[in-house]
ChimeraX commands (.cxc) that place a marker at each C-alpha (Angstrom):
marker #1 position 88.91,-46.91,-45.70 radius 0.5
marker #1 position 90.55,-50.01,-44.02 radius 0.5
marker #1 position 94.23,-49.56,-45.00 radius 0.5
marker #1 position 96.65,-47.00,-45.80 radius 0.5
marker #1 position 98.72,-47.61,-49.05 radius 0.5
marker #1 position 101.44,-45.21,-49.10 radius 0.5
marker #1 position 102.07,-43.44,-52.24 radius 0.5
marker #1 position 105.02,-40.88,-53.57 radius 0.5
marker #1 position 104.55,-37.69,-53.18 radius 0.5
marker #1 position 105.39,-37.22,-57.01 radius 0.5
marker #1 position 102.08,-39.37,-57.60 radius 0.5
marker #1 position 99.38,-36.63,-58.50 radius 0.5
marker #1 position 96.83,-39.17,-58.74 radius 0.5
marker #1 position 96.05,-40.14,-55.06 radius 0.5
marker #1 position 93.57,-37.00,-53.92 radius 0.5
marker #1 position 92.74,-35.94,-51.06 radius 0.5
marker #1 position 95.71,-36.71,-49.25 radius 0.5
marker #1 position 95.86,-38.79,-46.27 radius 0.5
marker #1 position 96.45,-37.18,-43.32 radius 0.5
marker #1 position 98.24,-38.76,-40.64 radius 0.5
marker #1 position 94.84,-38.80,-38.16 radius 0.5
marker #1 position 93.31,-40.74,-40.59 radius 0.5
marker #1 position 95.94,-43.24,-40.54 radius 0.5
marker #1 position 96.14,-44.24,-37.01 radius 0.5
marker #1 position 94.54,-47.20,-35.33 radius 0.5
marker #1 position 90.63,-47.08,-35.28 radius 0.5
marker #1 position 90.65,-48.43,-31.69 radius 0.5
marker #1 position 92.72,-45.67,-29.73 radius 0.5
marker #1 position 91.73,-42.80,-31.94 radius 0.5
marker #1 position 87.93,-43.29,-30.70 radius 0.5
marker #1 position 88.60,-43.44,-27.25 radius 0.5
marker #1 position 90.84,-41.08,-27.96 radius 0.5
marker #1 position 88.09,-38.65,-29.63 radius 0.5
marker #1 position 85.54,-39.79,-26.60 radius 0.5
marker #1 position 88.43,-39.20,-23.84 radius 0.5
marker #1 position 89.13,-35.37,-25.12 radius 0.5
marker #1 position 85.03,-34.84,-25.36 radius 0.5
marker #1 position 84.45,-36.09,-21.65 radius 0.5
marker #1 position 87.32,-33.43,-20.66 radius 0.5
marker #1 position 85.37,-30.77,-22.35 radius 0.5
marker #1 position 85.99,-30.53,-26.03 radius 0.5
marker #1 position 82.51,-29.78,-27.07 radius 0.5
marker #1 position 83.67,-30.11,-31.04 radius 0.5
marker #1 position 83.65,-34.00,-30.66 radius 0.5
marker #1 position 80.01,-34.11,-29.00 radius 0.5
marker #1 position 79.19,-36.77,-31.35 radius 0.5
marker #1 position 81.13,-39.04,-29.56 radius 0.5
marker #1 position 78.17,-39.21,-27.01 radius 0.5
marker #1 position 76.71,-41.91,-29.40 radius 0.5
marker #1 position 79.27,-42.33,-32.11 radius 0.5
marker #1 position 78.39,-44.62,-35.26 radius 0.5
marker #1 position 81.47,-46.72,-35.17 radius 0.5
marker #1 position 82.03,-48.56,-38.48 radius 0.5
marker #1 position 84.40,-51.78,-39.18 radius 0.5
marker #1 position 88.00,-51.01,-39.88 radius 0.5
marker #1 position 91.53,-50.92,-38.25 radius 0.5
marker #1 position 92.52,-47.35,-39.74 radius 0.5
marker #1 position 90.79,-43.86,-37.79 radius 0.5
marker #1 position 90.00,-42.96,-41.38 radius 0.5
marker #1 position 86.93,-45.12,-41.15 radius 0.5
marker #1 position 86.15,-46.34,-38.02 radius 0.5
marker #1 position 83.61,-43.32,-37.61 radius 0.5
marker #1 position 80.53,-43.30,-40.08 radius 0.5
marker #1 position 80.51,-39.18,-39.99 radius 0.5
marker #1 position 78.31,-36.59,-41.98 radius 0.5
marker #1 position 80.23,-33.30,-43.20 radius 0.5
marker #1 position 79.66,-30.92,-40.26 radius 0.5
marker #1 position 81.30,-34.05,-38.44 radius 0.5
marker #1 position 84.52,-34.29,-40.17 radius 0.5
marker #1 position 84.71,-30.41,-40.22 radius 0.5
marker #1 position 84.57,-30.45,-36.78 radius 0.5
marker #1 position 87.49,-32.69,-36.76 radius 0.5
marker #1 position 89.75,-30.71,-39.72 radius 0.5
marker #1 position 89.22,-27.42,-37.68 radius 0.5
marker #1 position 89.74,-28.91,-34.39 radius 0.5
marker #1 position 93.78,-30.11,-35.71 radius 0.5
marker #1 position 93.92,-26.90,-37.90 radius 0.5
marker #1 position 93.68,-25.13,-33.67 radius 0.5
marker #1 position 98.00,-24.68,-32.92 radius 0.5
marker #1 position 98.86,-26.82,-30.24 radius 0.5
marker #1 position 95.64,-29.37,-30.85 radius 0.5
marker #1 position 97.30,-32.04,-32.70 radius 0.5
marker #1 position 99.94,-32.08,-29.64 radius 0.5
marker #1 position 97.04,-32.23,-27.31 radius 0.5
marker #1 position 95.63,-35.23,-29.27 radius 0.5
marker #1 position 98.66,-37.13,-29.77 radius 0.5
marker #1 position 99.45,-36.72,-26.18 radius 0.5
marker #1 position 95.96,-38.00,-25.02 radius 0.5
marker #1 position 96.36,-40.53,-27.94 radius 0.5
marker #1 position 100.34,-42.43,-26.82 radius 0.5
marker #1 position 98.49,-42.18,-23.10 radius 0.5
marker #1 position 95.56,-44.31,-23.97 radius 0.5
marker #1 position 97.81,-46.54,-26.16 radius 0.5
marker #1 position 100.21,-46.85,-23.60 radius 0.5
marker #1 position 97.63,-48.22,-20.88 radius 0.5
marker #1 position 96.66,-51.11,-23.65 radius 0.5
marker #1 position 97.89,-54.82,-23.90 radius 0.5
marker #1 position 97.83,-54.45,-27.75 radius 0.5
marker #1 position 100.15,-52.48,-28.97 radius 0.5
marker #1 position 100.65,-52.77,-33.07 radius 0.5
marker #1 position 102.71,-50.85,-35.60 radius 0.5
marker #1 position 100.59,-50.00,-38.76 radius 0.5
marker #1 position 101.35,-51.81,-41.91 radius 0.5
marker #1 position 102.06,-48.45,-43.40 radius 0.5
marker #1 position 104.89,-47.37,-40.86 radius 0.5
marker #1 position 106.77,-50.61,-41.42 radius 0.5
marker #1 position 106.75,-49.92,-44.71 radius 0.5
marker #1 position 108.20,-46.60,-44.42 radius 0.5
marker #1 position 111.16,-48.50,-41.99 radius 0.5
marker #1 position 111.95,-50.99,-44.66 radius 0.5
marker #1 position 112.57,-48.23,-47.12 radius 0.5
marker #1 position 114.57,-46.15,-45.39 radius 0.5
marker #1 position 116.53,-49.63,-43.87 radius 0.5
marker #1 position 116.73,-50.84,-47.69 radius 0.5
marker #1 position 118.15,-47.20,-48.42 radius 0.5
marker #1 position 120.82,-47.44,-45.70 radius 0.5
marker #1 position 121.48,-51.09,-47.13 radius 0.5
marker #1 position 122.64,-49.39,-50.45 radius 0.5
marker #1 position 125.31,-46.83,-48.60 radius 0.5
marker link #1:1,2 radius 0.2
marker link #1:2,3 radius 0.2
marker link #1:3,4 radius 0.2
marker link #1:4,5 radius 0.2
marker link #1:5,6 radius 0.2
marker link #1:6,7 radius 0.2
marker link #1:7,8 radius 0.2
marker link #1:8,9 radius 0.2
marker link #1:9,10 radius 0.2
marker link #1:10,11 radius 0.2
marker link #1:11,12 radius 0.2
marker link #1:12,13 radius 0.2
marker link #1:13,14 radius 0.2
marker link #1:14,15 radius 0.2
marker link #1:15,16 radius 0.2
marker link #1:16,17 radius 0.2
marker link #1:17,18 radius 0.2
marker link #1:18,19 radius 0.2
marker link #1:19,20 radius 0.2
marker link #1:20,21 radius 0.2
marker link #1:21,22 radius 0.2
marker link #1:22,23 radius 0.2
marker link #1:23,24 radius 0.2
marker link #1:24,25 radius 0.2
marker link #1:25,26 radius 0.2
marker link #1:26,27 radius 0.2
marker link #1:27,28 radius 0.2
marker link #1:28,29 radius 0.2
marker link #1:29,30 radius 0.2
marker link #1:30,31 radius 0.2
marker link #1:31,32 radius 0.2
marker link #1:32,33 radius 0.2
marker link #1:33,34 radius 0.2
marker link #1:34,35 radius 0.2
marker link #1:35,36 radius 0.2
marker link #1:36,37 radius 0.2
marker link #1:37,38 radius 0.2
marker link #1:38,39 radius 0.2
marker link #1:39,40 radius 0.2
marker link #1:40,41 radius 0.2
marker link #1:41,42 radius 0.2
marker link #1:42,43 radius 0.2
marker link #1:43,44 radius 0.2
marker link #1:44,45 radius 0.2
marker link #1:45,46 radius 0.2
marker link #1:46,47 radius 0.2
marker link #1:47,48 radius 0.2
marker link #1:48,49 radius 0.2
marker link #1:49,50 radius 0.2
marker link #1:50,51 radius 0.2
marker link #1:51,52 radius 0.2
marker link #1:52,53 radius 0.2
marker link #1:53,54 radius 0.2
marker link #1:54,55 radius 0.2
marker link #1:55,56 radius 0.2
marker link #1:56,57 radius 0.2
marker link #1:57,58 radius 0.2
marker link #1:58,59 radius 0.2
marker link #1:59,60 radius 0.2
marker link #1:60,61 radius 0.2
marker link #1:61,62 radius 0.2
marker link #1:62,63 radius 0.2
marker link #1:63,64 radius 0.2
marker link #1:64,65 radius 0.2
marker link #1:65,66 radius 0.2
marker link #1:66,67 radius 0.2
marker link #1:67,68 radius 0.2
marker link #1:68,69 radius 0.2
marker link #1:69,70 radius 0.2
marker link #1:70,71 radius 0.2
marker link #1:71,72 radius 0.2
marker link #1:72,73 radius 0.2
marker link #1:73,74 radius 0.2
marker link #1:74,75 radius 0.2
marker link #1:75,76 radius 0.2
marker link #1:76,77 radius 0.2
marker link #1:77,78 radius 0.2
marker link #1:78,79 radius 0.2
marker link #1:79,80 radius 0.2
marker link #1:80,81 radius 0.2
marker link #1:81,82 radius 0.2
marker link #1:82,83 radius 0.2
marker link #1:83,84 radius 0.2
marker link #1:84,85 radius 0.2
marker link #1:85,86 radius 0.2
marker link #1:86,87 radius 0.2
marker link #1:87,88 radius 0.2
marker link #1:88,89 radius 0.2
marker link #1:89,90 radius 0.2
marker link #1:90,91 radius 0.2
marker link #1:91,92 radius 0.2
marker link #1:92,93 radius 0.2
marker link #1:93,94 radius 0.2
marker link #1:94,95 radius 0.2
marker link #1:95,96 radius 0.2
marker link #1:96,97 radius 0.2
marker link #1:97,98 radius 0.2
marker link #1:98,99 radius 0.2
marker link #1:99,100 radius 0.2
marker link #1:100,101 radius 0.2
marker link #1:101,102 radius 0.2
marker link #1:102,103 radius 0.2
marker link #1:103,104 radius 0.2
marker link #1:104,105 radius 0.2
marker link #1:105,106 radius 0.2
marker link #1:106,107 radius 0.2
marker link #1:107,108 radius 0.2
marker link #1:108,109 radius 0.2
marker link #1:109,110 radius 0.2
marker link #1:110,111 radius 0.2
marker link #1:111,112 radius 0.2
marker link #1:112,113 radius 0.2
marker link #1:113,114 radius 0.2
marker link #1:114,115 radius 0.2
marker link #1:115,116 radius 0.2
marker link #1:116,117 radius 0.2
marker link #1:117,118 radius 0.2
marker link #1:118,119 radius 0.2
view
């Protein structure tokens, strides 16, 4: 996965669903994976030697096996762990030079800018 094509939620074909941790820059999201593991999150430990793959999207920077990605899905099903990510997440991205908006989230602006253009 190198790129997130959105699709309407009316389109039955696209399965699984993205979720939005696998659409969010591959960059921050493994530091931010190897930040929350050196403050003791002992799900991620594979981020002691992670296999890091080519591609701009979290979805597949990380070349994981199943007990991997599990590890992952039941660590943001946890209430209050996707705030705790996204929080370690905007600080690491906030302490970088190179800051860019995903393809995928201007193209949600320009719809709902081309929807206000029609009112």
């Amino acid at each position: 996965m190198d790129e997130i094509i959105l699709a309407k939620v009316t389109d039955d074909s696209v399965y699984p669903p993205t979720e939005i941790e696998q659409a969010l820059d591959a960059e921050f999201y493994i530091e931010t994976l190897t930040s929350l593991y050196n403050n003791g999150e002992e799900a991620f430990s594979f981020m002691k030697k992670p296999l890091i793959l080519q591609s701009s999207v979290s979805g597949g920077a990380l070349d994981l096996n199943m007990t991997e990605r599990k590890k992952i899905t039941e660590y943001f099903d946890i209430p209050g762990k996707k705030y705790e990510f996204c929080n370690a997440y905007i600080e690491i991205m906030s302490k970088s030079e190179y800051i860019q908006t995903p393809r995928w989230l201007m193209d949600i602006r320009d719809f709902f800018q081309n929807e206000a253009d029609l009112s």
